[in-house]
N, C-alpha and C positions, 0 to 999 in steps of 0.2 A: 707585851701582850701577844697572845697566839691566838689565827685565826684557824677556824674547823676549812673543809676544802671548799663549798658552797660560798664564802666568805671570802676568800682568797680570790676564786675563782670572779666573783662579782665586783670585787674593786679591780681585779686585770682587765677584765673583760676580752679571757682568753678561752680555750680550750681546755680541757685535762691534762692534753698531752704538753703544751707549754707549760703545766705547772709543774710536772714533774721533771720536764729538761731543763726548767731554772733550779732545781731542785741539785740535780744530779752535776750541775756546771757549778756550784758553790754561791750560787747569787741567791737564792732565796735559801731561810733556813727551816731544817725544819725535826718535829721530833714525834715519838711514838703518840698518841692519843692514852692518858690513864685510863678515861672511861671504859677506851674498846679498842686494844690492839693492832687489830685489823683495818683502822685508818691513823691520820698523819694532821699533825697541827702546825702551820707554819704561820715563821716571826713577822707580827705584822707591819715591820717598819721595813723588812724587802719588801715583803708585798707594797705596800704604799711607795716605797721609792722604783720600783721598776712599775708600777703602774702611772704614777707622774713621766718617766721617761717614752711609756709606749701614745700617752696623749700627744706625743709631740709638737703642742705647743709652749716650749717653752723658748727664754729668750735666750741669746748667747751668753748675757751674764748671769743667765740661771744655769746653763749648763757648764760653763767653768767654775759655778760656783761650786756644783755637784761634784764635781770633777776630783777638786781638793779633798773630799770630805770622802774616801773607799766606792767612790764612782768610775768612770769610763774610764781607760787608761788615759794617760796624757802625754806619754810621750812611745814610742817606737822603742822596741827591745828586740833581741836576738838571745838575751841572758841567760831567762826564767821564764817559768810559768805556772799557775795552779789552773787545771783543766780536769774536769767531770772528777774533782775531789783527788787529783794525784800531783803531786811539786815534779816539776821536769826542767834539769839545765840541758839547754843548748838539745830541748827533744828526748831526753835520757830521762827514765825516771830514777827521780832523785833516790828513792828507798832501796831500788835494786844496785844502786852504786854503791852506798852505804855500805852492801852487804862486806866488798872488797876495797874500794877505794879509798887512798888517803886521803887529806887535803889538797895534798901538792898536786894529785892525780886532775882535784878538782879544778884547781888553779888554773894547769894545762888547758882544758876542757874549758873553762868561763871565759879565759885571757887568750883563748884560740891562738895557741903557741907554745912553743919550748920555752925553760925559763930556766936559772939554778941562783938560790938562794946564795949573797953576797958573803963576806967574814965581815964581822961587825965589831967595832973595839967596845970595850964595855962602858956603860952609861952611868948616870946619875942615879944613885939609891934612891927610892923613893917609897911612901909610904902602902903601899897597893900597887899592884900590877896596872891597873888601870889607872892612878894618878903618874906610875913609868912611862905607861904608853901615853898620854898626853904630854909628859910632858917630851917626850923622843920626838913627834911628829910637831909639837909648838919648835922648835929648835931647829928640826930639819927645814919646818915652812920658811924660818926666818932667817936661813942662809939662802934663799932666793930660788930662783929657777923658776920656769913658767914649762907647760904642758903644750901652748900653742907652738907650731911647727917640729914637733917631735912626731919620726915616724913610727910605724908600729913596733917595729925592734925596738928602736929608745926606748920607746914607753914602755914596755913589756919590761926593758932590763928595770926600769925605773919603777915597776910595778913593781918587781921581786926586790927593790932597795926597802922599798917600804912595807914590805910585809916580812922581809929579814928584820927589819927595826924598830917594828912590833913585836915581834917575837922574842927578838934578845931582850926588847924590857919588860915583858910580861914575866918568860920564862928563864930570862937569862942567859947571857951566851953562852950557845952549844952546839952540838952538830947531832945528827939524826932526825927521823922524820919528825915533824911536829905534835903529833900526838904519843909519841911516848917522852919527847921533851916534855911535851903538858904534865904528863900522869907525873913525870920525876919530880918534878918543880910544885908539885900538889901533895907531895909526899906520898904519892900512889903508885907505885909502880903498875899492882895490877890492873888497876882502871884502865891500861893504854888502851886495849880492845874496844870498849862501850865508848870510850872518848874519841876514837877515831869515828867509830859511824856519829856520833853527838857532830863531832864536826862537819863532815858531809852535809849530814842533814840539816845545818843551821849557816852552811855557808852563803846560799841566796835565797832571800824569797819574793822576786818582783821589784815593783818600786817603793817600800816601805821608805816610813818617815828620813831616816839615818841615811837610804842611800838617795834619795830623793836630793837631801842636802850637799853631796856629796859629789851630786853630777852638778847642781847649781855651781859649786861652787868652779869645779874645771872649764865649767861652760863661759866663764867668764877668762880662761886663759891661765885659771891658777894652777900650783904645782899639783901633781898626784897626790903628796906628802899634806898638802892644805885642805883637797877633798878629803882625804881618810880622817884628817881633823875636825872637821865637818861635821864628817859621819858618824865619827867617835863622840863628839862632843853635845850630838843631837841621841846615841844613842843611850848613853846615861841616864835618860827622863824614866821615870815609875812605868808610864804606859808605852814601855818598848824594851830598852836590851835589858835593865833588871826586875822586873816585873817577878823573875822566877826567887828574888829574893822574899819576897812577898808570899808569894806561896809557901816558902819553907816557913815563915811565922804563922800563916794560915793552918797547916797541917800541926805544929808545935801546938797550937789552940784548940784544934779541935780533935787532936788524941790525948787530949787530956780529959775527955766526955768520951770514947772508943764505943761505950755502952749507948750512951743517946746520941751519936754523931748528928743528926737532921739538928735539936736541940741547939747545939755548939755553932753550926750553921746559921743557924734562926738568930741565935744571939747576937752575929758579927754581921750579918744580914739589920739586926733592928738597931744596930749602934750608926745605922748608916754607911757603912765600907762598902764599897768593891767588893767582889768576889775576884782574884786574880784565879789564874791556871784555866778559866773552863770555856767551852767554845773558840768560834775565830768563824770571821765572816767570807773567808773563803774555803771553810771548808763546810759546806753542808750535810754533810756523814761523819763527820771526826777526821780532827786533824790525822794523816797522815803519818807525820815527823813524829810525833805522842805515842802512836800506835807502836812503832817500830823501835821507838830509843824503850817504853815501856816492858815492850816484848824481850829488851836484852840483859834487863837488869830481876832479881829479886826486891821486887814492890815491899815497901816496907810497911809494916800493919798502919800506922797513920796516915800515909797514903794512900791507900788501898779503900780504909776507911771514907776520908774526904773525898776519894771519886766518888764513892756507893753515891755518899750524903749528896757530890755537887749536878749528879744526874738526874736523883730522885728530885730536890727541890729546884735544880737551877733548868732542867730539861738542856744540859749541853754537857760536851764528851771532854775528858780534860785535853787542855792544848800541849805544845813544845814547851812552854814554860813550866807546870805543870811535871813534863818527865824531864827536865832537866833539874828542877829541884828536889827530884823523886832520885833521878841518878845521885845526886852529891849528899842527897841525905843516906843513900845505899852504903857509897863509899868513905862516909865521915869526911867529907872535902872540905877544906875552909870557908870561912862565910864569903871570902870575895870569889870564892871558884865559879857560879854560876857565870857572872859578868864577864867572868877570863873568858872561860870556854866559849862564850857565843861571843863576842866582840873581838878574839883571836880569830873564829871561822868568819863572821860576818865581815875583817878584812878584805878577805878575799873577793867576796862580792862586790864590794863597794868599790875596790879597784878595777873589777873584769867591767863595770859600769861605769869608770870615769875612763878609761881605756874607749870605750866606746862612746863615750861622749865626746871624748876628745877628735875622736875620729870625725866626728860628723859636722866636727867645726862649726854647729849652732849654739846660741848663746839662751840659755833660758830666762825667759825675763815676761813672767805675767802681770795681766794688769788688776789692778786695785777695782773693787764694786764701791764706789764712794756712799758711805751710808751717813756723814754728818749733814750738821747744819745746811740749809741751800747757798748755793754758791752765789755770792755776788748779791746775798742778803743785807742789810741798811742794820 
């Protein structure tokens, strides 16, 4: 549901000018008015959720409950950030590094340090790149080692062990920067370019679901090699790293109506589905990462198509999932390319954040809001 600004304004019980710097900082969302251009309708579950937070009565276990659930940060970062609608590591915006930087560039920059990728002997054939890399990182966990008292050197070298041993089993042992390894190993040569800014842009974004897990798990003293397992094995779920698989059958659907697109929408809309690719709750102007990987590639008519359709009827902008199934559908990529490409860069993240976990030698460990039976009932 969207509320007109009157509406908005009356459940905050704020000013104008806070409704539009929640606006502008990606907490509230918000989109053109059909009726009348000239004003703005926003989503009424920000407005209600930053309007419960500004009552400020609420209890501790209401607000760790929040917390969980795309609320307050919860833990301390130095990594990433989405601020007034722009991704920034380590302060840099993300899109302007895109333009030049590699991975590895990013790695340096996230893992605050020198680093050089290990020789790695070749591994076990596997059926997908992504059933390689799990199983490379179940294997490395389980020849042991722990993360507690390793200093930043160690861990750094011990960062680039495991993102060399992702790599060899996604792409295959090789040498050269990683995104033209990608493009070879994808049977693309020419894609190295678009897949290098793809990666930048999808190497951190804060503390999503996958790296969240990721730091739990070193915070307890486990290896690097065990978080990236974590993060890998959390990030596999529909509503996170393959989501952009979903979109590519989304867009399959509905360029097969090209002429009625809104129709084709409407359809997969009244069977009950998801809309995957569109919006994202930190960005309240349009994803960022979308804009930039979109602006590098020739937009393909069924794509092109399903934005018009998912603006018009859904009022949101397409997200990074969204152009990354736009890219691979550009470049006739294989069906498992999406998950490579973002689970390859989003390594990198998930280490420059168990690297700092590790550093700060706290142990993450929340508590339970007990909602059974009462305790100590007959």
């Amino acid at each position: 549901m969207w509320l007109n600004a009157s509406e908005a304004l009356s459940r905050l019980g704020s000013k104008p000018q806070s409704l539009y710097a929640s606006v502008s900082r990606g907490r509230i969302r918000a989109k053109p008015d059909p009726l009348d251009s000239r004003r703005s309708l926003y989503r009424e579950e920000d407005v209600d959720r930053l309007a419960s937070r500004a009552r400020g009565r609420r209890s501790s276990a209401t607000v760790a409950s929040e917390a969980i659930s795309w609320g307050d940060p919860v833990l301390p970062s130095a990594i990433s950030t989405v601020s007034e609608g722009r991704l920034y590591y380590r302060g840099r915006d993300a899109v302007e590094l895109a333009t030049t930087a590699m991975l590895e560039d990013i790695a340096t920059l996230l893992w605050d340090g020198a680093w050089s990728l290990p020789a790695s002997p070749p591994g076990p054939v596997a059926a997908t790149p992504m059933a390689a890399a799990l199983a490379a990182l179940a294997a490395r966990t389980a020849a042991g080692g722990a993360s507690i008292g390793l200093g930043p050197w160690q861990l750094r070298n011990e960062a680039a062990g495991v993102l060399g041993g992702v790599a060899d089993a996604m792409l295959g042992v090789g040498a050269g920067p990683l995104h033209v390894r990608l493009a070879h190993s994808l049977g693309r040569p020419d894609s190295a370019g678009v897949l290098r800014q793809a990666l930048v842009l999808l190497a951190d974004h804060e503390l999503n679901a996958s790296t969240f897990a990721a730091r739990v798990a070193v915070s307890t003293g486990a290896s690097l090699s065990a978080g990236a397992l974590a993060g890998l094995a959390t990030f596999t779920g529909p509503r996170h790293g393959t989501a952009a698989s979903a979109v590519l059958a989304l867009a399959l659907d509905i360029g097969l109506l090209a002429d009625r697109p809104g129709d084709g929408l409407r359809e997969w809309l009244g069977e009950g589905r998801i809309v995957p690719g569109f919006g994202h709750r930190l960005y309240g102007r349009g994803d960022v990462r979308a804009e930039a990987l979109l602006g590098a590639i020739d937009v393909p008519p069924a794509f092109a198509t399903l934005a018009l359709a998912g603006e018009d009827l859904l009022g949101e902008r397409p997200n990074v999932d969204f152009a990354l199934a736009a890219l691979c559908a550009t470049y006739d990529l294989p069906p498992h390319a999406p998950a490579t490409i973002f689970a390859l860069a989003r390594t990198v993240g998930w280490l420059a954040h168990m690297l700092e976990q590790a550093g700060s030698g706290q142990l993450i460990r929340p508590r339970a809001r007990y909602v059974g039976p009462a305790v100590g009932a007959a």
